[in-house]
DRENBA-613181 format. One line per 8 residues: number of its first residue (from 1); their letters; for each residue z, y, x of C-alpha. Coordinates in nm, 4 decimals, decimal comma. Layout:
! residues N
NUM) a) Z/Y/X  ...
This chain:
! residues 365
1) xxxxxxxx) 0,0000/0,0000/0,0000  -0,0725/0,3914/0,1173  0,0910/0,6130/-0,1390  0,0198/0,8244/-0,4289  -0,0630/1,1690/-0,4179  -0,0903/1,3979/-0,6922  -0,3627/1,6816/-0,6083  -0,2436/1,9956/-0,8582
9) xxxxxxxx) -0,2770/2,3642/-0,8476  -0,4526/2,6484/-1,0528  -0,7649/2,6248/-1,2092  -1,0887/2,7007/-0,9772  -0,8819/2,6626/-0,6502  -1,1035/2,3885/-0,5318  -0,9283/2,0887/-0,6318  -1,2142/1,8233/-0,8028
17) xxxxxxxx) -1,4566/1,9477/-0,5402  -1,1807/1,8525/-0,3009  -1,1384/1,4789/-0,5079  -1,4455/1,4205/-0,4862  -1,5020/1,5032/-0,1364  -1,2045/1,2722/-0,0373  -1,2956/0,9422/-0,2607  -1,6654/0,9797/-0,2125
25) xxxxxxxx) -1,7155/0,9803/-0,5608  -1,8480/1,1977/-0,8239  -1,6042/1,1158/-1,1245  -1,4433/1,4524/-1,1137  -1,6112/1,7492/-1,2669  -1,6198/2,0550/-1,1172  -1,7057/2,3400/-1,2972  -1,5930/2,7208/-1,2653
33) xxxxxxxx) -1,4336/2,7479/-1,5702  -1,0539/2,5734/-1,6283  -0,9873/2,2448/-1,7432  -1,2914/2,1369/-1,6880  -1,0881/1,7962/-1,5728  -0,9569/1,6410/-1,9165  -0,8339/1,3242/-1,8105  -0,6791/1,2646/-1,4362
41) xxxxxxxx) -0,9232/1,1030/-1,2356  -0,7762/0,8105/-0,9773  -0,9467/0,7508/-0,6254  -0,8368/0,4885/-0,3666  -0,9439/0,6228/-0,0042  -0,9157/0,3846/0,2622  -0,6348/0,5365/0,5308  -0,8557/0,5832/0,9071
49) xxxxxxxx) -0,6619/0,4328/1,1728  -0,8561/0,3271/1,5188  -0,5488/0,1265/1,5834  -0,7189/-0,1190/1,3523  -1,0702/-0,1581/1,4868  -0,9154/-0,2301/1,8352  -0,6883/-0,4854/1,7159  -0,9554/-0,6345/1,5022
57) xxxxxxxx) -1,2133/-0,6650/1,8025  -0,9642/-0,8191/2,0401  -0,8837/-1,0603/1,7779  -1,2522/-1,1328/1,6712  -1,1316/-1,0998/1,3139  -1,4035/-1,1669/1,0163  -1,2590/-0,9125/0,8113  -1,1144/-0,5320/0,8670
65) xxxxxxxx) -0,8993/-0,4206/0,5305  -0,7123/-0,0888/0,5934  -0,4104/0,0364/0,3792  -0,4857/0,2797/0,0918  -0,3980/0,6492/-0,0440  -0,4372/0,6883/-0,4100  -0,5113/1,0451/-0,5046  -0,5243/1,1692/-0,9013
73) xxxxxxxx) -0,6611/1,4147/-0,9651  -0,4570/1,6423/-1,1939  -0,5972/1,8985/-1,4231  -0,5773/2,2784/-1,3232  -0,2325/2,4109/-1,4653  -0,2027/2,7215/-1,5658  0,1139/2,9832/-1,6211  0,2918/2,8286/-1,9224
81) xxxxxxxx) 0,2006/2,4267/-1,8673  0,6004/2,3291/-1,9003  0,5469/2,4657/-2,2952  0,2216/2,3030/-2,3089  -0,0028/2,5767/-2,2275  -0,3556/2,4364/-2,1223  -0,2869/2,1210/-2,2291  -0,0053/2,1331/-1,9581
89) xxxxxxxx) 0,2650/1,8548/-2,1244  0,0188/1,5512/-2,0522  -0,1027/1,7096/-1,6991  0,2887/1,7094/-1,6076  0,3348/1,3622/-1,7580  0,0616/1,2805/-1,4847  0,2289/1,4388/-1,1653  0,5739/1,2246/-1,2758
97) xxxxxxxx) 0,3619/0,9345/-1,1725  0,3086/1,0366/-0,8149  0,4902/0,9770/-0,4664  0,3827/1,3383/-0,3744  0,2045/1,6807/-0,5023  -0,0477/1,8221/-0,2524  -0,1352/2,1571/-0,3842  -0,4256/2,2823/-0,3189
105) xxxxxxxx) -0,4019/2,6888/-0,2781  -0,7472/2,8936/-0,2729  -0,7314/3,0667/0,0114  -1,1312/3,1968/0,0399  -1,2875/3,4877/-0,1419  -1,6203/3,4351/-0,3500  -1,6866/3,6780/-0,6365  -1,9042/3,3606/-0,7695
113) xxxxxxxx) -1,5696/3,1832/-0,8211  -1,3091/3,3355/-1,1227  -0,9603/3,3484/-1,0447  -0,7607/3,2571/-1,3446  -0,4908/3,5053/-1,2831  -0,7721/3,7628/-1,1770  -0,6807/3,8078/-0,7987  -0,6507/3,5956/-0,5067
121) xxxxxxxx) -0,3013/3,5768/-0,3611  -0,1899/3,2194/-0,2674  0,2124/3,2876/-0,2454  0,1800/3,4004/-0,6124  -0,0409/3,1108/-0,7037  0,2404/2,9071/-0,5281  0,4470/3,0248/-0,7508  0,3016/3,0425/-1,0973
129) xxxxxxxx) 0,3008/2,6038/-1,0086  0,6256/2,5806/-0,8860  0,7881/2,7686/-1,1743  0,6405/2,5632/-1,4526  0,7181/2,2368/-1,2870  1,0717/2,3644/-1,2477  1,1021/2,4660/-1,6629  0,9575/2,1189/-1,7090
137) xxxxxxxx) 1,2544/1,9436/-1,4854  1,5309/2,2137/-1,6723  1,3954/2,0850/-2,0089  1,3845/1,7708/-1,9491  1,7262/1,7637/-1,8073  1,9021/1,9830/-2,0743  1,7804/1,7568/-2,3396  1,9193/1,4384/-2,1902
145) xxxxxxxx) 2,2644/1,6351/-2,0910  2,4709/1,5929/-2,3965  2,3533/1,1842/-2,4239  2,4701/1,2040/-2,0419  2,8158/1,3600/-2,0945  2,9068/1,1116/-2,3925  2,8256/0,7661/-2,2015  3,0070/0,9046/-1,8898
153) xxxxxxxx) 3,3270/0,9906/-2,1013  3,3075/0,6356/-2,2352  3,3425/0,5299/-1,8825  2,9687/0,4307/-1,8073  2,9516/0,4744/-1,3832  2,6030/0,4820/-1,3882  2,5918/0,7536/-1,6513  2,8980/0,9457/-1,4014
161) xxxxxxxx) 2,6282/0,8718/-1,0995  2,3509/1,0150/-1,3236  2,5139/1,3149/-1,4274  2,6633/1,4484/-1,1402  2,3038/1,4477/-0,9319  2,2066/1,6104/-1,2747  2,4321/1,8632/-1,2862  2,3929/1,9471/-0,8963
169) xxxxxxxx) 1,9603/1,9735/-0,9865  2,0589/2,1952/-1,2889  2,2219/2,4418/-1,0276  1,9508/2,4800/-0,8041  1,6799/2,4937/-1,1327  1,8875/2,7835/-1,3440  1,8859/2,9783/-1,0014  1,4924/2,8998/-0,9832
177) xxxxxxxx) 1,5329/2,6738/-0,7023  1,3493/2,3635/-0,6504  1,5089/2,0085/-0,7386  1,3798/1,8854/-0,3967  1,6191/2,1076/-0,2351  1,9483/1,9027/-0,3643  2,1109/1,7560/-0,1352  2,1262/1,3734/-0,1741
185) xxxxxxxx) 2,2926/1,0858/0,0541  2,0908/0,8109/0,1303  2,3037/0,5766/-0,1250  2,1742/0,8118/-0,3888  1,8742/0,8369/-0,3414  1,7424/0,5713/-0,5727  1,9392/0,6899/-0,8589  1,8216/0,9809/-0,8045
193) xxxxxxxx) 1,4601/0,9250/-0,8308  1,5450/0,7911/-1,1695  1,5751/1,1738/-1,2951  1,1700/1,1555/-1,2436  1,2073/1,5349/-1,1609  0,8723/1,6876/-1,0974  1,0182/1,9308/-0,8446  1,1979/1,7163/-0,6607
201) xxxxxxxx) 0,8538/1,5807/-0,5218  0,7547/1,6374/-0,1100  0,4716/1,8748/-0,1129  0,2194/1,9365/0,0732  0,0214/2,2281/0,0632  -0,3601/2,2208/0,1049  -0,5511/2,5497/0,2109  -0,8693/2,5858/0,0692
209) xxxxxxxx) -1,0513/2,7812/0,3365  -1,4109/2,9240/0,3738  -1,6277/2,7300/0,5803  -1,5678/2,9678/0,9115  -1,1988/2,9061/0,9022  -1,2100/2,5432/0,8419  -1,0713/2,5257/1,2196  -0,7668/2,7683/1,2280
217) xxxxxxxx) -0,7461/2,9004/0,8765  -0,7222/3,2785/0,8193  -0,4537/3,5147/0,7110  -0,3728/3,3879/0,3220  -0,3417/3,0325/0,4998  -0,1214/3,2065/0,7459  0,0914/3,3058/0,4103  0,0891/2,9503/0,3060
225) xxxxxxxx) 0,2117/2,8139/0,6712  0,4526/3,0416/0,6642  0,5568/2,9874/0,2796  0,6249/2,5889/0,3608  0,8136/2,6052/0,6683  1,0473/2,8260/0,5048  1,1179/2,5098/0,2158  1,0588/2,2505/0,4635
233) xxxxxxxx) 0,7313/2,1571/0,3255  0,4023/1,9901/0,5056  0,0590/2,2706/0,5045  -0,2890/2,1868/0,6628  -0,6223/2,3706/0,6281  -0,8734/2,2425/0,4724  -1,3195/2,3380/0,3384  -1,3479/2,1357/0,0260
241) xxxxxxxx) -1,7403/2,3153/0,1307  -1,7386/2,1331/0,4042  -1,5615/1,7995/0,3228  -1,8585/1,7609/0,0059  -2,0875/1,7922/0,2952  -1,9396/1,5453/0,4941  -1,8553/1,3001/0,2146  -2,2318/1,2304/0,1094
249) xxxxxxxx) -2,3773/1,1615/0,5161  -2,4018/0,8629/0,6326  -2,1299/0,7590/0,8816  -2,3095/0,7670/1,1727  -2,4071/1,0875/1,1589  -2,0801/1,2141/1,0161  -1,9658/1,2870/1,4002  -2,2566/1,4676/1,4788
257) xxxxxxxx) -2,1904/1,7017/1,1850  -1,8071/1,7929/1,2584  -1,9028/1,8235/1,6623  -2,1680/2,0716/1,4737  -1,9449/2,2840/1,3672  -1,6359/2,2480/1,6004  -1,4329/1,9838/1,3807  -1,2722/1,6988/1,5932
265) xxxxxxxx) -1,2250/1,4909/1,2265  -1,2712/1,5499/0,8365  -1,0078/1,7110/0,6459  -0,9070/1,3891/0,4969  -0,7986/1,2574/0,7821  -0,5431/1,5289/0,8166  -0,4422/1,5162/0,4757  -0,2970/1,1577/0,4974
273) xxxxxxxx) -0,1823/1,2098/0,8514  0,0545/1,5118/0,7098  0,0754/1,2920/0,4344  0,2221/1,0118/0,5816  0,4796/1,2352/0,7843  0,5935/1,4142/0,4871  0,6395/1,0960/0,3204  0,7986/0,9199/0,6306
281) xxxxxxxx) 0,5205/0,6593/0,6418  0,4884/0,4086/0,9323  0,2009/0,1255/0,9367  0,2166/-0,2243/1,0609  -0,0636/-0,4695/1,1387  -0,1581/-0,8302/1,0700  -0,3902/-0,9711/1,2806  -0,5926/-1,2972/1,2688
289) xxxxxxxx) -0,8827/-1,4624/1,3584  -0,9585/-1,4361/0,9245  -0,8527/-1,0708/0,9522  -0,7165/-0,7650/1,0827  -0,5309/-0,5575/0,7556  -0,2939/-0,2386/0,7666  0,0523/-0,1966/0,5933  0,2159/0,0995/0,4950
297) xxxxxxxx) 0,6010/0,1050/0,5019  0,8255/0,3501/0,4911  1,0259/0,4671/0,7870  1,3157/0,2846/0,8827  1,2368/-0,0511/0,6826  1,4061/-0,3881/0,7946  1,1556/-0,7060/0,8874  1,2298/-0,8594/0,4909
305) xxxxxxxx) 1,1421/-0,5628/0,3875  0,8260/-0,5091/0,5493  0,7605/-0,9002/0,4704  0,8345/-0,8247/0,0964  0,4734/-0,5588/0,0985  0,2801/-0,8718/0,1641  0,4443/-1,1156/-0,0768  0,8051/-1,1551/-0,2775
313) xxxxxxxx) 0,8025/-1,4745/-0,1296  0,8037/-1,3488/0,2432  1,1422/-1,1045/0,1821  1,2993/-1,4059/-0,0070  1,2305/-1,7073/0,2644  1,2544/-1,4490/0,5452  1,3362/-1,6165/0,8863  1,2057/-1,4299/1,1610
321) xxxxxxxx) 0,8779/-1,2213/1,2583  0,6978/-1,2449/1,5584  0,6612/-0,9270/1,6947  0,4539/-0,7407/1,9302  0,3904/-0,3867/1,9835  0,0645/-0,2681/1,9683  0,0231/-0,1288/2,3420  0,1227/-0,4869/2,4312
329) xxxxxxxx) -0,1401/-0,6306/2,2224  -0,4351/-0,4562/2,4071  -0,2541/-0,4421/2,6707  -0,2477/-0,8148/2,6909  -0,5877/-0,8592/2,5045  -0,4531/-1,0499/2,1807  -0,1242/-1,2366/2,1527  -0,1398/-1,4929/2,3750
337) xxxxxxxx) -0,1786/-1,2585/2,6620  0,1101/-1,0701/2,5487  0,3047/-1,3406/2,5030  0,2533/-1,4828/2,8522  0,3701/-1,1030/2,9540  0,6884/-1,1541/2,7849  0,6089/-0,9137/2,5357  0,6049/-1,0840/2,2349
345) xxxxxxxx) 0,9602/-1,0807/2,0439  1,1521/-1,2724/1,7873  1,3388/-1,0248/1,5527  1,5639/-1,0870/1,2828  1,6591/-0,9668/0,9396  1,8445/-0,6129/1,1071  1,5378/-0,5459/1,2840  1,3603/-0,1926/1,1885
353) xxxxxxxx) 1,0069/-0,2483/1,2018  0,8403/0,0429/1,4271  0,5136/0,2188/1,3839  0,1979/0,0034/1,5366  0,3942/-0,3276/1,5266  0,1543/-0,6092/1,5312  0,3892/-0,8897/1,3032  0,3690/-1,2610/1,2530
361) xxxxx) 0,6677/-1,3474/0,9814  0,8127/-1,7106/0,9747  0,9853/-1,7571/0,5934  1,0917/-2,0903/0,4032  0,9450/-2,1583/0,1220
């Protein structure tokens, strides 16, 4: 599994040319006028890693199958979404769904283009999102107080455990703050999550540049930088122009394009890189003479854990997994080399599987 990533923002900021850039595909419509996107439309993008072709050809494996990002495309919101404005209730219903929100911020001027609010200014447009995500979460929240309150004065711990994080997210949302900024201890976490706040999602913010600044952005990205490192956010700059461009050449001469025009790698490729660190992805590889196949995990997962992505099975029977890191594996051209080097390792259930491992997991059946 990648993860999923919910791709929001005004109206005409670029986001279904930016879809369909990213899955290849032309299922998104994009049109300059809003909500031209009535239902949300679901790509699977295969995540780049070169990690994987090298493994592959050292093993001779048949087969190369990458881990995926999901990205849904969500319909342009507009001021007024969290009371159903622009058919905003079922757009918001959408982002719920999602491990993440990139945002996509318009950050070019074109007179061709409409602005829905009628001027460009990205920290505003920022804004106008984050405000009607937060009413949705202080709703939502409000409604389900008083239900709360009752079950946790009947003695119901989970309900306590419920309404406390609650009550802490209520806080931060009255004082127009974010629920991603409350502060939650690991153990919580998972309750947590069951609040399905939209606000409490990682974002990441996606500048929507004009083809000359598809390299270093330009001042409003500057804003937008500037605006997520203050929240602890994840920004990168991207030419939904120039990713459509890219998206319908053939590979081979995909290179020759971006080395045209001073790009070391498509915007998509930085997208899911920020992704992944916002996120707190890691991958791990399989690799066999039948195939070669990336898993995405996150951060600071035990072996059973990691075993459990493949199969249920795996986590259940767990024993042991082989293990070899993957500068080892070139390093000693395919297993048996790095074996012989000493390099391949037996790790137990405590073990926290590491970024590039190349694992081999023993479980009963």
């Amino acid at each position: 599994m990648g993860f999923k990533c919910g791709i929001v923002g005004l109206p005409n900021v670029g986001k279904s040319t930016l879809f369909n850039a990213l899955t290849q595909t032309a299922a998104a419509q994009a049109a300059n006028y809003p909500f031209c996107t009535i239902e949300p439309n679901v790509g699977d993008v295969a995540v780049p890693d070169p990690r994987l072709d090298t493994l592959a050809s050292i093993a001779g494996s048949g087969q190369i199958i990458p881990t995926r990002l999901t990205f849904v495309d969500i319909a342009g919101l507009v001021r007024g979404a969290s009371r159903g404005e622009g058919l905003g209730n079922q757009f918001l219903a959408n982002i719920r769904e999602c491990d993440a929100i990139a945002h996509v911020v318009r950050c070019f001027e074109d007179s061709d283009v409409t602005h829905v609010e009628g001027k460009l200014a990205p920290i505003s447009d920022i804004d106008t999102i984050e405000t009607e995500l937060m009413l949705a979460d202080l709703d939502s929240l409000e409604k389900r107080a008083a239900a709360l309150e009752k079950k946790a004065k009947g003695g119901d711990k989970e309900a306590k455990e419920l309404l406390d994080l609650m009550t802490r997210a209520l806080v931060l949302l009255r004082d127009g703050k974010p629920a991603r900024l409350v502060d939650v201890k690991p153990e919580e976490e998972k309750t947590f999550r069951m609040l399905g706040l939209l606000s409490s999602k990682p974002v990441l913010y996606v500048c929507n540049v004009e083809e000359a600044s598809a390299k270093e952005g330009n001042a409003l990205s500057a804003e937008v930088f500037a605006r997520a490192a203050e929240e602890g956010a994840k920004a990168v700059v991207v030419s939904a122009k120039i990713e459509s461009e890219i998206a319908v050449l053939p590979a081979e001469d995909q290179k020759d394009y971006l080395e045209a025009i001073d790009l070391e790698e498509p915007g998509l490729n930085r997208i899911i890189r920020t992704g992944y660190e916002l996120l707190k992805l890691v991958t791990y590889f399989t690799v066999g003479p039948k195939e070669a196949r990336a898993w995405t995990i996150t951060a600071g997962t035990k072996a059973p854990g990691a075993a459990g992505v493949i199969h249920s099975d795996f986590e259940k029977g767990f024993i042991r997994a082989e293990t070899i890191a993957y500068d080892d594996y070139v390093k000693g051209k395919g297993e048996a080399g790095a074996r012989d080097a000493g390099r391949l390792r037996l790790e137990g259930k405590e073990y926290v599987v590491a970024d590039g491992d190349v694992l081999h997991f023993r479980f009963a059946n």
